[in-house]
C-alpha positions as CSV (number, residue, x, y, z in Angstrom):
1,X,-24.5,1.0,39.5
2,X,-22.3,-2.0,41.1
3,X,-18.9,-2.6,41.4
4,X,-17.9,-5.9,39.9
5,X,-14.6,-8.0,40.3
6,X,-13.3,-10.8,38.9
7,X,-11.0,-13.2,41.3
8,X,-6.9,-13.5,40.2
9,X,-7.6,-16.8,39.1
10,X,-10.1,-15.9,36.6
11,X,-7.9,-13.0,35.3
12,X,-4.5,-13.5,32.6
13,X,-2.1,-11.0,32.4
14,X,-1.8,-9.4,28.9
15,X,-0.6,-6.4,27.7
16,X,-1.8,-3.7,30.4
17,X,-4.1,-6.0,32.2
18,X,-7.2,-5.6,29.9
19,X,-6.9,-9.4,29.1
20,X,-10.5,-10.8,30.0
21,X,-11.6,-15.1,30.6
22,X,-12.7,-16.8,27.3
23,X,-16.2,-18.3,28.4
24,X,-18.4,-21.2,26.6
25,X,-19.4,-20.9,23.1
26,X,-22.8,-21.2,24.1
27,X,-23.4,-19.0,27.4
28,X,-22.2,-15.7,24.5
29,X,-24.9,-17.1,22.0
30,X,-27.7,-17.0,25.3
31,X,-26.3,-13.8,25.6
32,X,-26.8,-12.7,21.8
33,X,-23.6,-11.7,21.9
34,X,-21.9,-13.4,19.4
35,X,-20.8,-11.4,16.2
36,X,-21.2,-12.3,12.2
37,X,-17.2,-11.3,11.7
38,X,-17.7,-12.6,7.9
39,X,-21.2,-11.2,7.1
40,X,-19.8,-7.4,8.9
41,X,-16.5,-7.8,6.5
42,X,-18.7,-8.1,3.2
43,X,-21.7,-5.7,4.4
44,X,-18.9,-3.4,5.2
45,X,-16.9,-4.1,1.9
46,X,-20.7,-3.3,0.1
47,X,-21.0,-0.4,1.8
48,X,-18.0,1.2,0.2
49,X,-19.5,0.1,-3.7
50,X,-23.1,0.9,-2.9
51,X,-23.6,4.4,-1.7
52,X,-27.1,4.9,0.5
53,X,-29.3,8.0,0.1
54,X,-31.0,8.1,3.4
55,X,-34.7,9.4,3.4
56,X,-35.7,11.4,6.4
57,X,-38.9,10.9,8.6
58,X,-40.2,14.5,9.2
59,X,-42.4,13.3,11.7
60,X,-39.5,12.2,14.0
61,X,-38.0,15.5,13.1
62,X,-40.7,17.5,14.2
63,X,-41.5,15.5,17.0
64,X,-37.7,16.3,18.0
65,X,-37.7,20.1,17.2
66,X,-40.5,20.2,19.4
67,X,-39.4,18.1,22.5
68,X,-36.1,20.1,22.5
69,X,-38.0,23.9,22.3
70,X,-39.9,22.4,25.1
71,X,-36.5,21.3,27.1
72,X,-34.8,24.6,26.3
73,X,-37.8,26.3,28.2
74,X,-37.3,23.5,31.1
75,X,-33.6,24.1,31.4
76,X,-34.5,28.2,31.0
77,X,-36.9,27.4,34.6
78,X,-34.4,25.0,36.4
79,X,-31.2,28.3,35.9
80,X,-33.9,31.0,37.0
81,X,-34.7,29.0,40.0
82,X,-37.9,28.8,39.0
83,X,-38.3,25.1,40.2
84,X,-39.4,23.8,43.8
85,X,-36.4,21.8,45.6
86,X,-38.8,18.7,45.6
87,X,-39.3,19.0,41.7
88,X,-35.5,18.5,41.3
89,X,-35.2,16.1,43.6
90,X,-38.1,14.3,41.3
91,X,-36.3,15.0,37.8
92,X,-33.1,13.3,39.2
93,X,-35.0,10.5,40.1
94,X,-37.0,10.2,37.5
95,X,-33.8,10.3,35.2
96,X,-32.1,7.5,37.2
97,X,-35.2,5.3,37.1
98,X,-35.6,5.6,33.1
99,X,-31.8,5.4,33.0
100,X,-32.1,2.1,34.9
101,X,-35.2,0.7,33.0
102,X,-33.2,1.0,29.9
103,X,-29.4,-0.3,31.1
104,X,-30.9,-3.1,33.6
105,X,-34.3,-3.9,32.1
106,X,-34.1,-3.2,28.1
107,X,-30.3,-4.2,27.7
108,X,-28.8,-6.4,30.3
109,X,-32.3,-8.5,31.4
110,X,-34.0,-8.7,27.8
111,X,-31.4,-8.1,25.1
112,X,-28.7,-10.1,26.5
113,X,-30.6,-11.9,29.2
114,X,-27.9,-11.2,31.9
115,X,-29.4,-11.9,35.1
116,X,-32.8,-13.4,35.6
117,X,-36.0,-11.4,37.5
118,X,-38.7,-12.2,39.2
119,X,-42.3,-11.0,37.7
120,X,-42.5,-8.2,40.1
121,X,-39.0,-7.0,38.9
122,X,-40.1,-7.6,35.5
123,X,-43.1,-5.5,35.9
124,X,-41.2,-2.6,37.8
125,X,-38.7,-3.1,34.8
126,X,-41.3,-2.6,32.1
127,X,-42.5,0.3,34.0
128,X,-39.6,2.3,34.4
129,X,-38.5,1.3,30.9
130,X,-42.0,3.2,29.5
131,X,-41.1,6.3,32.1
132,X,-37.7,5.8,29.3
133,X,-39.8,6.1,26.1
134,X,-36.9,4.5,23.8
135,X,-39.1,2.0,22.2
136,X,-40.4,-0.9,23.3
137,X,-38.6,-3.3,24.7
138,X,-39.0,-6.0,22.1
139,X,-38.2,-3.3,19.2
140,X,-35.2,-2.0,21.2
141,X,-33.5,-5.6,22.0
142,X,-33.8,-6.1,18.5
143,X,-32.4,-3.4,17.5
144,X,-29.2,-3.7,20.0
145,X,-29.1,-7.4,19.2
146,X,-28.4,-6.2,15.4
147,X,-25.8,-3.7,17.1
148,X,-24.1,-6.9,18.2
149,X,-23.6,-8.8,15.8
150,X,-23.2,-6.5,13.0
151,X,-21.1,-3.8,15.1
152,X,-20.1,-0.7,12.4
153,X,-21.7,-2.0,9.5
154,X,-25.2,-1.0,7.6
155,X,-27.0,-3.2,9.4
156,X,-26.4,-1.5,12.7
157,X,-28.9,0.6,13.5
158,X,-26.9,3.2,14.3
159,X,-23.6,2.8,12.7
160,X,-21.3,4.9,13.9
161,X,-19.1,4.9,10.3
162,X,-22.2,7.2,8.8
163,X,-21.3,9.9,11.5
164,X,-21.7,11.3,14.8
165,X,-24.9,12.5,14.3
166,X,-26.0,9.9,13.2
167,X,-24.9,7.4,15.6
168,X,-25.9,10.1,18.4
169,X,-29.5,10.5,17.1
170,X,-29.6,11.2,13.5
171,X,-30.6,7.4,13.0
172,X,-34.2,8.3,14.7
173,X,-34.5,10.8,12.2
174,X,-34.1,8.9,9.1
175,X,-35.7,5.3,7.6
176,X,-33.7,2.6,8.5
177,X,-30.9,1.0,6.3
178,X,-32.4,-2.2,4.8
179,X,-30.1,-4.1,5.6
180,X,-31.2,-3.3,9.1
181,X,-34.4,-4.1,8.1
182,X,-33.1,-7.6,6.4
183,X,-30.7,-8.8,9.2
184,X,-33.6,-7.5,11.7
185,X,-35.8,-9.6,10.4
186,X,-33.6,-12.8,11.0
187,X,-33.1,-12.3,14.9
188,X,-34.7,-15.0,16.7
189,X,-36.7,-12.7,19.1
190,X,-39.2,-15.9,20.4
191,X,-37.5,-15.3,23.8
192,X,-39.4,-11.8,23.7
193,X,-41.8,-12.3,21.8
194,X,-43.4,-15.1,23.9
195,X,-43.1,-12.9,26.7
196,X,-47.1,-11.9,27.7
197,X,-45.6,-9.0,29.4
198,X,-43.4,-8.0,26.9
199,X,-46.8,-8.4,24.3
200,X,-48.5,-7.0,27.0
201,X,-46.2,-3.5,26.7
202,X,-45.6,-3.6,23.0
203,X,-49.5,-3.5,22.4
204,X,-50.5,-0.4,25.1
205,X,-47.0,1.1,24.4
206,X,-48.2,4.5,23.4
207,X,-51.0,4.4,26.3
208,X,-48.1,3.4,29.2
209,X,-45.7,6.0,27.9
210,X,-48.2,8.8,27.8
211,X,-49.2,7.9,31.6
212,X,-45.8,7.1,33.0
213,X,-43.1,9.5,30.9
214,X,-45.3,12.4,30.4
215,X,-48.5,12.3,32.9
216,X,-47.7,10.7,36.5
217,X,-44.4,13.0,36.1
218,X,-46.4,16.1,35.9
219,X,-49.4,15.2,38.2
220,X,-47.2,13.9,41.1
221,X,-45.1,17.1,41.8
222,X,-48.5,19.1,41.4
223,X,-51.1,17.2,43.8
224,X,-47.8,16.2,46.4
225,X,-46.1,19.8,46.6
226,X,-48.3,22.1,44.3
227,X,-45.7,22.3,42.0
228,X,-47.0,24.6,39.1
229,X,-48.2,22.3,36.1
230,X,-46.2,24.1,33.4
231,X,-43.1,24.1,35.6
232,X,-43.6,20.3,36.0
233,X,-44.3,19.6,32.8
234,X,-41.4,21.6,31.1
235,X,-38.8,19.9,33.8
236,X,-40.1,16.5,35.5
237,X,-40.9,16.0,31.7
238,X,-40.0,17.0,28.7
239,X,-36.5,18.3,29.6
240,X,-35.8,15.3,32.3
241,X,-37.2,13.1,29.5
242,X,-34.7,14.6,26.5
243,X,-31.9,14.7,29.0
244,X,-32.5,11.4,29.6
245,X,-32.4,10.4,25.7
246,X,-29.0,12.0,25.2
247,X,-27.3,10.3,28.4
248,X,-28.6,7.0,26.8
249,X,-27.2,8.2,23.4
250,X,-23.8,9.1,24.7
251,X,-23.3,5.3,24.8
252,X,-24.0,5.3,20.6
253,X,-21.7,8.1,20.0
254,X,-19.1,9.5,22.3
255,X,-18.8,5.8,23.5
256,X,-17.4,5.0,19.6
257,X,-15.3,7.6,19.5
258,X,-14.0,9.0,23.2
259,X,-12.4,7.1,25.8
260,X,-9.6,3.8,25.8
261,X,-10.0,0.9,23.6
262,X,-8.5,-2.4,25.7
263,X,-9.3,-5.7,24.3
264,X,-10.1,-6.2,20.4
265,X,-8.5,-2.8,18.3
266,X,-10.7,-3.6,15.5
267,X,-14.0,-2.3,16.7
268,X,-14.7,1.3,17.0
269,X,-16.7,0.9,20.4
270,X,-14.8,2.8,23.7
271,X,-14.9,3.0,27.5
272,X,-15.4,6.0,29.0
273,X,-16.3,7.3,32.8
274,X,-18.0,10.3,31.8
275,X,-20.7,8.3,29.6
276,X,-20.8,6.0,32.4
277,X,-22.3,8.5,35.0
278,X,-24.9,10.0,32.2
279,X,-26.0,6.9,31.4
280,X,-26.1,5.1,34.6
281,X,-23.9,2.1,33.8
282,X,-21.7,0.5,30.9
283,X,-18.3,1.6,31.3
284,X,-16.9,-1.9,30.3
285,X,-19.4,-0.7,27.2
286,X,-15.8,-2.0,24.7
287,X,-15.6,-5.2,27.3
288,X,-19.1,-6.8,25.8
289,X,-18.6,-6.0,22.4
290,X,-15.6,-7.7,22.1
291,X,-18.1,-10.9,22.8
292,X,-15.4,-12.4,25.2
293,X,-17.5,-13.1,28.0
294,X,-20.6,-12.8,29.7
295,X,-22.5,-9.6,30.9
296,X,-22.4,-11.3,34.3
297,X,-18.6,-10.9,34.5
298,X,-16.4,-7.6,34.6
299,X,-12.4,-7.8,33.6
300,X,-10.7,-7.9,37.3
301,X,-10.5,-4.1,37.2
302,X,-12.3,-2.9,40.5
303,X,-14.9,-0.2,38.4
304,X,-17.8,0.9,38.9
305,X,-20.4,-0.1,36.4
């Protein structure tokens, strides 16, 4: 996390501070962050004549069920102090690394292309974004791309007008909306697409995320400080790996619901410490949905982010 500052000059007085730059038309399209106001009015005008039956995938549900029972036995060994010092050590790490490949690499580096990386960072990026298992990172720009510019409407993947749960994690469990599907599929994602590293991770995804979410995280606490196997793989693992999930979710539901709304009233999207520290960044989540400025830029407000 960084702290980042805008200078007085750059900063207008409005209301209680919260008034942010207006930046070039076209550095918030190279940031995909420009919204369809008129499409979201009618797909959310649609919405209300054309209820959705939602169809569930019971192979995400199990796959869920199971992670969890496997997390509850994690959480059960880290209370009993069952767990070697080193091993938490290595669960907190490993939390802030996935955390990281998800908020720097997935979000601010591909999805919005914030910053630009070198190929080394690129490749540590991918890496930790696999130790993230939340997609790949071409599926999940898209999908957070479509959040954007469809904010609280049916073609956001996870809408947060069809429910808590849903926006928390219920939208895993279930086929997507079409119109998801039909507004997906008119993203221009060449800038990811073309990426050979990007194709290189989105065609050994299941291979990378088996090695570096679930193996190298059980393996390294067992060869370094004979950690037992099932202790590392209940906590280094699968409960690191779920609490992991939820931090990231936090930002999809309690992020829509709890915390301050500066800027533009009309969207449902918050800013909230509390999320921030789960999820290793985004408090200024409500700042880039407004589409006001740049990821490179904060609001004046000295917080951390």
């Amino acid at each position: 996390m960084a702290i980042i500052t805008l200078t007085s000059q750059q900063q207008k007085s409005h209301n209680d501070n919260f008034d942010v730059i207006s930046v070039p038309v076209e550095v918030i399209k190279s940031q995909f962050l420009a919204a369809d106001l008129k499409e979201s009015v009618r797909l959310r005008e649609e919405a209300k004549k054309q209820p959705f039956k939602a169809e569930i995938v019971w192979r995400n549900v199990l796959f869920f069920v199971l992670l969890h029972l496997g997390a509850f036995v994690g959480l059960c060994q880290l209370i009993t102090f069952s767990v070697k010092w080193a091993t938490i050590g290595w669960c907190v790490f490993l939390w802030y690394i996935s955390g990281a490949g998800i908020t720097a690499g997935a979000h601010r580096l591909w999805s919005h292309k914030a910053y630009k990386a070198r190929f080394p960072l690129r490749v540590l990026l991918v890496i930790m974004n696999c130790v993230a298992f939340q997609n790949d990172v071409i599926e999940w720009s898209r999908d957070h791309r479509c959040h954007h510019k469809w904010t609280d409407t049916d073609a956001d993947p996870h809408n947060i007008n069809r429910g808590f749960f849903f926006a928390h994690m219920g939208w895993l469990l279930l086929k997507k909306h079409p119109q998801v599907k039909a507004k997906g599929s008119t993203l221009d994602l060449s800038d990811l697409t073309s990426d050979p590293l990007l194709a290189f991770q989105r065609k050994f995804y299941l291979p990378l995320v088996l090695l570096f979410c679930f193996l190298l995280p059980v393996f390294i606490p067992v060869l370094l400080w004979h950690e037992s196997a099932s202790v590392a793989f209940y906590t280094a693992s699968l409960f690191r790996y779920t609490f992991t999930l939820h931090s990231t979710w936090l930002i999809n539901s309690v992020a829509h619901i709890v915390g301050y709304r500066p800027y533009d009233v009309s969207i449902s999207s918050t800013e909230s410490v509390w999320t921030t520290v789960l999820a290793g960044g985004e408090v200024i989540h409500r700042l880039f949905s407004t589409n006001r400025m740049g990821l490179r830029f904060a609001d004046g407000q000295r917080r951390v982010n």
